[in-house]
N, C-alpha and C positions, 0 to 999 in steps of 0.2 A: 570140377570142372569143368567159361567164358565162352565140349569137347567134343553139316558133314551126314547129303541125303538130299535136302529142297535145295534153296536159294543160299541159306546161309552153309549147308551143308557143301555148296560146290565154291561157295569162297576158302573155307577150309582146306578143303581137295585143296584148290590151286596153289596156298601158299604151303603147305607142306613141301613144294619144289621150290620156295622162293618166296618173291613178293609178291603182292597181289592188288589191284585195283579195286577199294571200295565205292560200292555205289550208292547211293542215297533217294528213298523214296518221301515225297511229301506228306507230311502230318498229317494225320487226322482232325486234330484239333491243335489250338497253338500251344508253342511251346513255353514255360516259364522262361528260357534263358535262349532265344533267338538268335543266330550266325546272324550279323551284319553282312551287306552287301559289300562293304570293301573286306570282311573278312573272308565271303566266298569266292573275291578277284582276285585273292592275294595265294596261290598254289603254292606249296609248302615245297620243298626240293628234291626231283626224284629221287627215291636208292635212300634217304631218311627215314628213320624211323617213324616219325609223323605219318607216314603213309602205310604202316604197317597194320593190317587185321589184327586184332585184338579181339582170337575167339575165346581164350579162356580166364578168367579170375578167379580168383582164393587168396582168402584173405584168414590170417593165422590166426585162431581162437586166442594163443599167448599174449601178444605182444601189436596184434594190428599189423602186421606189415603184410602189402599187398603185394601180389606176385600176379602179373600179366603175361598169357601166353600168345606168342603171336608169328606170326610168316617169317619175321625177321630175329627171330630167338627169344629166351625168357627175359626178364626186366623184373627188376625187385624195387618195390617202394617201402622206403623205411616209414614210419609213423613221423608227420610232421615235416620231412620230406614235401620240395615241390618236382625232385628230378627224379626218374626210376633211372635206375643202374642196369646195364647187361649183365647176364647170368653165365656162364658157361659152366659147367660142374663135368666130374668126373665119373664117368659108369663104371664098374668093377664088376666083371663076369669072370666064370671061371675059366672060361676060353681067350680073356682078352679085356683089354679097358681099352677107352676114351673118352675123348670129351662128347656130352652130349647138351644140347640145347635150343638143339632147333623143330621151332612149331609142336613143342609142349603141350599137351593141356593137363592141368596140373589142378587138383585139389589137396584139401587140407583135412586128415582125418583123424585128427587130434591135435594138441598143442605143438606145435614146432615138428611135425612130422606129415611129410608132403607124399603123396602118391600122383605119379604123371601116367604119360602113355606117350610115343613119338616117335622120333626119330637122331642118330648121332648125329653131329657137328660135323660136315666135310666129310670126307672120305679117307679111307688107308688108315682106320682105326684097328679095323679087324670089328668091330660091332657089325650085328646085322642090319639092316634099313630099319627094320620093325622093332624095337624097342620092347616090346611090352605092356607091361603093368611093370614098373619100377617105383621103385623108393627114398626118400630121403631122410633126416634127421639130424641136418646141419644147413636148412634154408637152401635147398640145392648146391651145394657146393661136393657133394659127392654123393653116387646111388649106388643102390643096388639091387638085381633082379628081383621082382617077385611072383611073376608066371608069365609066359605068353611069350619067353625071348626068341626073336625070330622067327612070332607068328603072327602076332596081332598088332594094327594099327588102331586103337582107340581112340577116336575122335568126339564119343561122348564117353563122359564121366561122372558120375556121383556119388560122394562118399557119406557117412554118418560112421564112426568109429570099425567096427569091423563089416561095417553094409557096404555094398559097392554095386553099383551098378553100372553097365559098361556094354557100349556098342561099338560094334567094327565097322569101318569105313565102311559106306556104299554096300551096308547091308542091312534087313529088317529085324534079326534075331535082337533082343533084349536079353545081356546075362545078367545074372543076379548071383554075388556072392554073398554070403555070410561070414565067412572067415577070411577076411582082409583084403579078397583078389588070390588067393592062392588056387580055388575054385570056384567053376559057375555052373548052373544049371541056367537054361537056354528057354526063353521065354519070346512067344511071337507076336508083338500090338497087330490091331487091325492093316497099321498105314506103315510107309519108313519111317520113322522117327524123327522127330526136327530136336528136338529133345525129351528130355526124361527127367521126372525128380520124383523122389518119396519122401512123405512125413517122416519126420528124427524122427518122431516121439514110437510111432505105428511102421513100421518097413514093409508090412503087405499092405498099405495103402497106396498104391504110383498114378501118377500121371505124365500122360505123353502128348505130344504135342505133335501132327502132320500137316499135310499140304490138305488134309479132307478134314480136319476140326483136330477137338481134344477130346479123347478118352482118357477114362479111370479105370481102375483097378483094385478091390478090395482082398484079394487075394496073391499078392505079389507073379501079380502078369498072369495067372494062368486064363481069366477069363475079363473080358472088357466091354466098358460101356461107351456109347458115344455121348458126350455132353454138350459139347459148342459145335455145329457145324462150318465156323470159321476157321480159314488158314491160318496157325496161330506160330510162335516161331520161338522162342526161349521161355524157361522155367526158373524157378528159386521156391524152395520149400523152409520155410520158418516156422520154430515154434511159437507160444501153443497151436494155430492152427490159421498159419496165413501163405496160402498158397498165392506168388505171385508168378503172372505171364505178360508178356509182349507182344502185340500183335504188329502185321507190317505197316510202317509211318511211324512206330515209334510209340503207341499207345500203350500203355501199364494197366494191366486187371491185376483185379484180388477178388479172391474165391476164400469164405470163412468155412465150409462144407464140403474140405476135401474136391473142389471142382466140380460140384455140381450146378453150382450159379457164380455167375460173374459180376461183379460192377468196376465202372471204369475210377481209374485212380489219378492219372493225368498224363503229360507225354512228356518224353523224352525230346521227341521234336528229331533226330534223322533216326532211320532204322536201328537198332539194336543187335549188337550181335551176340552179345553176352550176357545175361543177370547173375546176380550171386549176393549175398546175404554175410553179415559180419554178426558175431555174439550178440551184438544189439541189438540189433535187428534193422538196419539201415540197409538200405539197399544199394548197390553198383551198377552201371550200366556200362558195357563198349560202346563204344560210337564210330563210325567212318572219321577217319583224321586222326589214328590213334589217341581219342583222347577216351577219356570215363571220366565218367557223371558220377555225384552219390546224390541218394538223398532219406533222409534222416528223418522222415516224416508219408511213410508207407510209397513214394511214388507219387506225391502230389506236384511237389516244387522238385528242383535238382541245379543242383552248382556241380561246377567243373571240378575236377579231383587233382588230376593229371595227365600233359599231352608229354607224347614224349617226342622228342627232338631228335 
């Protein structure tokens, strides 16, 4: 978990209260699939979802369906699908249920079973603001605790079946669980974290991404190296061994060494807020304007997936 620290970290922040203004930096290099100028005079209509941040994606090992976490609630896209749906599901504590669904960040850490972190739907549920680590196993239509209720805001997330890695709002600490999210031992990068991903294949291998470059890690966080001294900004880790990141304007790198070297892959063309990776190994992009990009071929080209309305 598309899951809050730099620039993309205070877009996050803000839509967790709501909606938020995406803003858009200029490419690096151009983009395969370029905003027309009447498409950037034609503003989509406040309070739409069109205009929603879209910090989180997972996309379900099972069956493909994409799941968009964002300022204005979760959205589910089925396979084949051109329209994502709103989510609202049901939390189940033992002090209380409601519905929950707003500003998710949501991964997938196995077939048809989701792990989030957020926040409940409106108020007078009796939930606490802070959600957790929660679960599902019906496409979010109902969850249930799995540690942190009523302490943690998780705004970054990474899973690989029982790995979990997991940062708290507007903090530097890196947890690292091994057993689902049930617990974490507390791990400190050099920088705040823009994001985080580890190798499936290796879990003591991580890379993090700051506003001062990228460091690695071959021992799961305990000690780190600096690799890029560039502000670099989202992660996606695929097997066997294809590290991808995002730089600001929208640039795509891939690193075959674990992040110790980079080469450039192509752009996205506006900022990125999100990367994430499907069994294929095809890649995702968020983009400013509620839309996502894939592309099916490392990051080189990228077509439009789905804008939501």
């Amino acid at each position: 978990m598309t899951r809050l620290f730099t620039l993309v970290l205070l877009g996050l922040t803000l839509t967790a209260c709501g909606e938020s203004s995406d803003s858009t930096a200029p490419a690096s290099t151009p983009t395969p699939n370029p905003t027309t100028a009447a498409e950037q005079a034609t503003p989509r209509p406040p309070g739409s979802a069109a205009n929603a941040f879209i910090g989180s994606l997972a996309i379900d090992p099972k069956d493909g369906t994409l799941f968009l976490g964002t300022g204005l609630g979760l959205f589910r896209l089925e396979p084949g699908s051109k329209k994502a749906e709103r989510v609202v599901g049901e939390l189940r504590t033992p002090d209380g249920s409601g519905p929950v669904s707003s500003n998710l960040v949501v991964r997938f850490s196995g077939n048809g079973e989701l792990l989030a972190s957020g926040h409940p739907e409106g108020g007078g549920s009796g939930l606490p603001e802070n959600v957790g680590l929660i679960r599902s196993t019906d496409h979010g239509a109902t969850w249930k605790p799995v540690s942190e209720l009523g302490r943690a805001d998780f705004h970054i997330l990474q899973v690989t079946g029982d790995r979990v890695i997991a940062v708290r709002v507007e903090e530097e600490n890196v947890e690292v669980s091994a057993d689902g999210g049930r617990t974490f031992e507390v791990r400190t990068p050099p920088a705040l974290p823009v994001d985080v991903a580890f190798d499936p294949r290796d879990p003591s291998r991580m890379a993090v991404t700051t506003g001062q470059g990228v460091y690695t890690s071959s021992d799961e966080g305990r000690t780190w190296r600096l690799r890029d001294n560039l502000a670099s900004e989202q992660l996606a880790w695929a097997a066997p061994d294809e590290l991808y990141r995002s730089d600001p304007g929208g640039l795509v790198k891939v690193s075959r060494d674990g992040g110790e070297t980079w080469s450039d892959r192509g752009s996205v063309g506006p900022s990125i807020n999100e990367l994430a990776l499907d069994g294929d190994g095809a890649l995702y992009a968020s983009v400013p304007g509620g839309e996502v990009r894939r592309s099916s071929d490392g990051g080189a080209t990228w077509e439009s997936l789905v804008v939501l309305e």
